[in-house]
N, C-alpha and C positions, 0 to 999 in steps of 0.2 A: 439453631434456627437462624434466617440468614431476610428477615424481613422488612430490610432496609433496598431502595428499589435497585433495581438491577440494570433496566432498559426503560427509557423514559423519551419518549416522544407526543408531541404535541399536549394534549391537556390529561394523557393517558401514560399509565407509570405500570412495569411489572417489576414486583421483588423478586431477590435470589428465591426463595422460596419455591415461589413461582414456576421463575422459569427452570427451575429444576423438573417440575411436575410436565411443561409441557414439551420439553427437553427428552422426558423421558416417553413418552406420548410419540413423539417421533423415530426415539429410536425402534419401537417395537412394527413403525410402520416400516421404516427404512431395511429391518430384518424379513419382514413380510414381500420385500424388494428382493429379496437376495444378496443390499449389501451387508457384508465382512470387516473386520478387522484389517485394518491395509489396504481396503479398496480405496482407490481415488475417484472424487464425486467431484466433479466441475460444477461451477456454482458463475452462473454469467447473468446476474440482478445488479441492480440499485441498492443501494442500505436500506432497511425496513425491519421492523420487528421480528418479521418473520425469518430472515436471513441468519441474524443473531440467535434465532433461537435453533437453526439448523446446524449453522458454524456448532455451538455446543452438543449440540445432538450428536455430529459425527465425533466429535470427540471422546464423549461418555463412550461410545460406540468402539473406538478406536478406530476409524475409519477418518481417513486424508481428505481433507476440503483444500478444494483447486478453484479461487478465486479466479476469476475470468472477464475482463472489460465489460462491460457490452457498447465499448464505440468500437470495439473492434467488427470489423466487416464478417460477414460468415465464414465465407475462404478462410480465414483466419483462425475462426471458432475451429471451424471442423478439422483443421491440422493440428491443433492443440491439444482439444479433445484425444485425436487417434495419439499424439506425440506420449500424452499419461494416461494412453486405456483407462479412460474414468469409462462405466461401464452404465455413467446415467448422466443426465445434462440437466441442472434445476436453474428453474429462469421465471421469465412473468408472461403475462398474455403477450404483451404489446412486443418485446423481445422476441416472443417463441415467432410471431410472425415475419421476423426480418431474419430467419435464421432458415436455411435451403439446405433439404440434403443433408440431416445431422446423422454420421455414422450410432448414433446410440440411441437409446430410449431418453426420451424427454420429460420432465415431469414439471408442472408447477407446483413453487412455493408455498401458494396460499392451499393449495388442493393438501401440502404434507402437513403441513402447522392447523392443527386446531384449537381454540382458545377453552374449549370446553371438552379437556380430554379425557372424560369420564372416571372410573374406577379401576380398581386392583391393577395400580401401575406398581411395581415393586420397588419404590422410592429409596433412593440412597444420598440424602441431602450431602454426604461427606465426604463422597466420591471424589478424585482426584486424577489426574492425567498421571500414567505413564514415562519418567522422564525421557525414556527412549524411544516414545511411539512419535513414528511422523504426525506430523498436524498441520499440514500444509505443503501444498507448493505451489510454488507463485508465481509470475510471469516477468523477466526482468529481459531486459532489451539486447540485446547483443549487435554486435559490429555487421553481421552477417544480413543485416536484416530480418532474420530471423527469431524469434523470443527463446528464451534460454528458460528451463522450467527446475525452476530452487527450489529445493526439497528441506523443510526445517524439520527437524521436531521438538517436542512441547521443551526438552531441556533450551533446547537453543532461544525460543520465546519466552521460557521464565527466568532465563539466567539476566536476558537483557531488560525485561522490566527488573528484575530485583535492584540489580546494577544504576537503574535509571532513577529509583523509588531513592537514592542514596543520595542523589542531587536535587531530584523535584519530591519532594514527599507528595503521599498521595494517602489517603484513610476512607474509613468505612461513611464520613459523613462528605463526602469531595463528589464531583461529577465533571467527566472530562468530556468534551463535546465533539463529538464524533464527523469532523468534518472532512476528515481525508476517505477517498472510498478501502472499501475492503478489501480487494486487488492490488492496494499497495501494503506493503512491507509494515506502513508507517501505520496504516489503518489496522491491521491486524498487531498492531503491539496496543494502539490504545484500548482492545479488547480486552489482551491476556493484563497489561494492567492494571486496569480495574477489576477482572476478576479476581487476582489476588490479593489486591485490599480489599476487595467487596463495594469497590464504590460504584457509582450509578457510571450507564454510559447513555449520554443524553444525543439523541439523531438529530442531527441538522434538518431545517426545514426548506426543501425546497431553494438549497444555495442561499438562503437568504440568512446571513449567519448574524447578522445586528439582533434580526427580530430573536432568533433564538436565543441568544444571549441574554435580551433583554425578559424573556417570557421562561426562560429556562433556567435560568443566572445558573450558569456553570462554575466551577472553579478553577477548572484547567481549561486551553484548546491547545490542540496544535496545528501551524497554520504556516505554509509555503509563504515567500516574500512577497509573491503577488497576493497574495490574500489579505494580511497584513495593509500591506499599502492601502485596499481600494479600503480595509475597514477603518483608519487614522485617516483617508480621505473623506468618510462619510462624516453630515450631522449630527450622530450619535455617538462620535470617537469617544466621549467620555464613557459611556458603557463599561468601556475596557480596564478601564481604572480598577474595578471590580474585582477582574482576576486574580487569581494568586501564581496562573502561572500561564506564559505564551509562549510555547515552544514550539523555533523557528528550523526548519530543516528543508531537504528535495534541492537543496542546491544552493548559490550565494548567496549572502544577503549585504545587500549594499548597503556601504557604512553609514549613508546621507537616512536609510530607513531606522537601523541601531540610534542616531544621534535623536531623529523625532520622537521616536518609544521613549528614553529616555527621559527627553524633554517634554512628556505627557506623564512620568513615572509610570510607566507600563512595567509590569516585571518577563521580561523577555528572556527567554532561553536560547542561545544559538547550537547547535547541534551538528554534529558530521556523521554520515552512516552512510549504508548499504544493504541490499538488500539482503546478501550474502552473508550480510552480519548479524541479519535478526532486526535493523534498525538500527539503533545509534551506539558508535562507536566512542564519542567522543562530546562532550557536552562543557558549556561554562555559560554563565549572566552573559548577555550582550554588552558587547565592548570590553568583557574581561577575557582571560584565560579559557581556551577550549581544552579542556583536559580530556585525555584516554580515561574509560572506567578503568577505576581497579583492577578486574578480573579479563581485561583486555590489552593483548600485547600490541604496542605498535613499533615499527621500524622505518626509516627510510635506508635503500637499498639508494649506491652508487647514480643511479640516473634519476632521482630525486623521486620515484616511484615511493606509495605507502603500502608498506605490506603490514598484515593482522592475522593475529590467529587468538584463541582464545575457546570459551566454553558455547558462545553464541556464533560461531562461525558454523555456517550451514552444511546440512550433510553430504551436497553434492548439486549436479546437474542431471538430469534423466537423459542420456542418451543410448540410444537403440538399445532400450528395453532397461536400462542398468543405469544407477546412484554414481555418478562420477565424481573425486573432487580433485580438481585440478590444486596441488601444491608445489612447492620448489622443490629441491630434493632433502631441507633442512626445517620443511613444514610450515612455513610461510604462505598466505593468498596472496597474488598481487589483486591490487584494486583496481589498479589504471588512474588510479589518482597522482595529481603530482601535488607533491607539500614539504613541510617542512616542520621539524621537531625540537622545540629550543627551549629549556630550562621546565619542561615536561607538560609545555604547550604546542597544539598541532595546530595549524596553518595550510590551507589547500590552497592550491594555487591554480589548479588547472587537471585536464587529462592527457593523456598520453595519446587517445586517438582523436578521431574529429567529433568525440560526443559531445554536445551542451544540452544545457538544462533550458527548458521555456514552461515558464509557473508552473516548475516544480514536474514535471514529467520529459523523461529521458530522449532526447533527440536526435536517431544517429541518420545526417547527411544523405549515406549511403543505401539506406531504407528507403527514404522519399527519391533518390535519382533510380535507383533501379526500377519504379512503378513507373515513371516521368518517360524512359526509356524504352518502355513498351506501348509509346505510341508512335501509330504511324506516322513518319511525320518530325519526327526531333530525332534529331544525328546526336548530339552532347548536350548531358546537363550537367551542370555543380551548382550546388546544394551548400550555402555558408548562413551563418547564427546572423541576425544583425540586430545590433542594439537596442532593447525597447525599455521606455522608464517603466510600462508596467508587469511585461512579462519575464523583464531581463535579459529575455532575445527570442526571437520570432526567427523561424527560417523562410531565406529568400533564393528563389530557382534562377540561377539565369542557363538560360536555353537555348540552343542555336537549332532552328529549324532547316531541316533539308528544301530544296533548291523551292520546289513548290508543295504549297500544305496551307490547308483552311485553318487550322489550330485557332483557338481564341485562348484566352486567360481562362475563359469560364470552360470551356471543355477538358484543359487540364482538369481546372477544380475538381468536376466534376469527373474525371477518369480517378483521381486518388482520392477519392470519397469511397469508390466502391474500393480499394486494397489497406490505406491508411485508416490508422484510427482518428 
């Protein structure tokens, strides 16, 4: 029995117990749906209780949860959706209204999750994943403009919390706070982490991560540079002190923010990963050593490129219908990272194409100039990172408009609202 809480938001707390019961409650509805084992379910919500307890449901189920923005524009839903024939779209009211034209059946969240799910559920508190069943695919960025959809399964997500549990420990009486969405890589490892020690995963409230902290007293988070920052920027900085552990990842983290942490005794964790890889590839204390996990190989290849392979390297790319994984021919990934490996510390330096990071979400150039370029009205754009102290870097368009053209700032804006996220 597992009656220690599970999912805890606001002044409302569910145990494993629990959420095994309503867990199991959905799967009998989800079969009542027609989905199977290996179906892929696109899931394009917010974090909420009920999302956590669907993510599990397909899992018991053995059925693929396909994490989905929802800043992503429709256009975008509905190519993704058809890209992994998820063959149902679970979302919220306020979502399903901004969403046109969805090739599949749509279903709300709150309509599948019940709190009160009666009797004769056939409960199997002991149940366990599968290690080769898919349990995800995810949405990671490509050069193309177009998203590339990462197919893990549950081995590759529990290989890399185990791996993770060896640097940051984590136990049945701990609570990591849920503040990255579940669409990323980084948010669906603080899941399967906690689920394997059994400890609580506490919901951020409404972005507002001090108050949560302060009303939820976590003992982990993990938190992008820019988050970080604005929370040693706020009144409350002391709060943090509290932690047992801040783990910093999604991209650089600038040395002037490692020296303040310090200089507050925060206990900060720096982190390097992918989405490719399950999550983190390579972790140490801020301002120490970033070391490769154990059960992960790394390499630097002649052009200063990082390549990895290991038990948490994901099972492919889904394209025209089929699990791709692109390897060398000696079974190597390349990242597109460039770094560097000295005395069994890694170092990144940089990518190989024109992607940068802005708080902590992937920004490739050639995404935003190809929507910019489909206006009437603009001959050339380039699209470059520019320096920001809070986000790290913000992209900025400079434009050359053909000879005559009304164009403002704000009609741009507003033309890559409707295609960007």
């Amino acid at each position: 029995m597992r009656t220690n809480p599970a999912i805890v938001w606001g002044t409302r707390t569910i145990s494993w117990d629990r959420l095994e019961i309503y867990s199991m409650s959905v799967v009998r509805q989800l079969k009542g749906l027609g989905i199977k084992p290996r179906d892929r379910v696109a899931m394009c919500a917010p974090t909420s209780p009920e999302y956590l307890i669907v993510l599990f449901s397909l899992w018991r189920l053995k059925a693929v949860a396909c994490p989905v923005s929802p800043r992503w524009p429709s256009k975008a839903v509905n190519e993704y959706v058809s890209l992994i024939k998820s063959p149902l779209l679970l979302t919220t009211a306020a979502i399903k209204v901004t969403l046109a034209s969805l090739p599949v059946r749509t279903l709300l969240l709150n309509e599948l999750v019940s709190f009160n799910p009666g009797q004769n559920l056939e409960l199997n508190i002991a149940w366990q994943p599968d290690a080769q069943q898919e349990a995800t695919v995810l949405a990671t960025s490509g050069s193309s403009g177009q998203p590339k959809a990462a197919v893990h399964t549950w081995e590759n997500h529990s290989s890399n919390a185990v791996a993770a549990a060896e640097i940051i420990p984590l136990s049945a009486s701990d609570s990591w706070l849920l503040s990255l969405p579940l669409y990323h890589v980084a948010g669906i490892a603080i899941v399967v982490r906690c689920f394997l020690a059994g400890a609580a995963i506490v919901i951020a409230s409404d972005d507002d991560l001090i108050d949560t902290i302060q009303e939820r007293q976590p003992t982990h988070v993990s938190l992008v540079a820019t988050q970080l920052l604005r929370l040693i920027n706020s009144p409350q900085a002391e709060i943090l002190k509290s932690l047992k552990c801040i783990l910093l990842g999604g991209g650089p983290v600038p040395a002037g923010l490692i020296e303040k942490s310090r200089a507050l005794g925060l206990k900060v964790y720096v982190s390097y990963g992918l989405t490719e890889m399950s999550s983190q590839v390579a972790t140490g204390k801020g301002g120490e050593c970033i070391k490769p996990f154990k059960q992960t190989q790394v390499k630097i290849d002649d052009d200063n490129e990082i390549l990895v392979k290991g038990p948490t390297l994901f099972k492919g790319y889904i394209q025209a219908g089929r699990v791709h994984l692109p390897l060398t021919p000696d079974g190597w990934f390349k990242t597109g990272d460039v770094g560097a490996l000295k005395d069994g510390c890694l170092s990144v330096t940089g990518r190989k194409d024109n992607m940068f990071i802005s708080g902590g979400e992937n920004i490739h150039p050639e995404e935003i100039e190809k929507v910019i370029l489909t206006l009437e009205g603009v001959s050339q754009v380039v699209v470059i990172p520019k320096e920001d102290a809070e986000f790290g870097a913000r992209p900025v368009a400079f434009i050359q408009y053909a000879a005559r053209t009304t164009l403002t700032p704000e009609h741009i804006t507003a033309h890559c609202q409707n295609f960007l996220p």
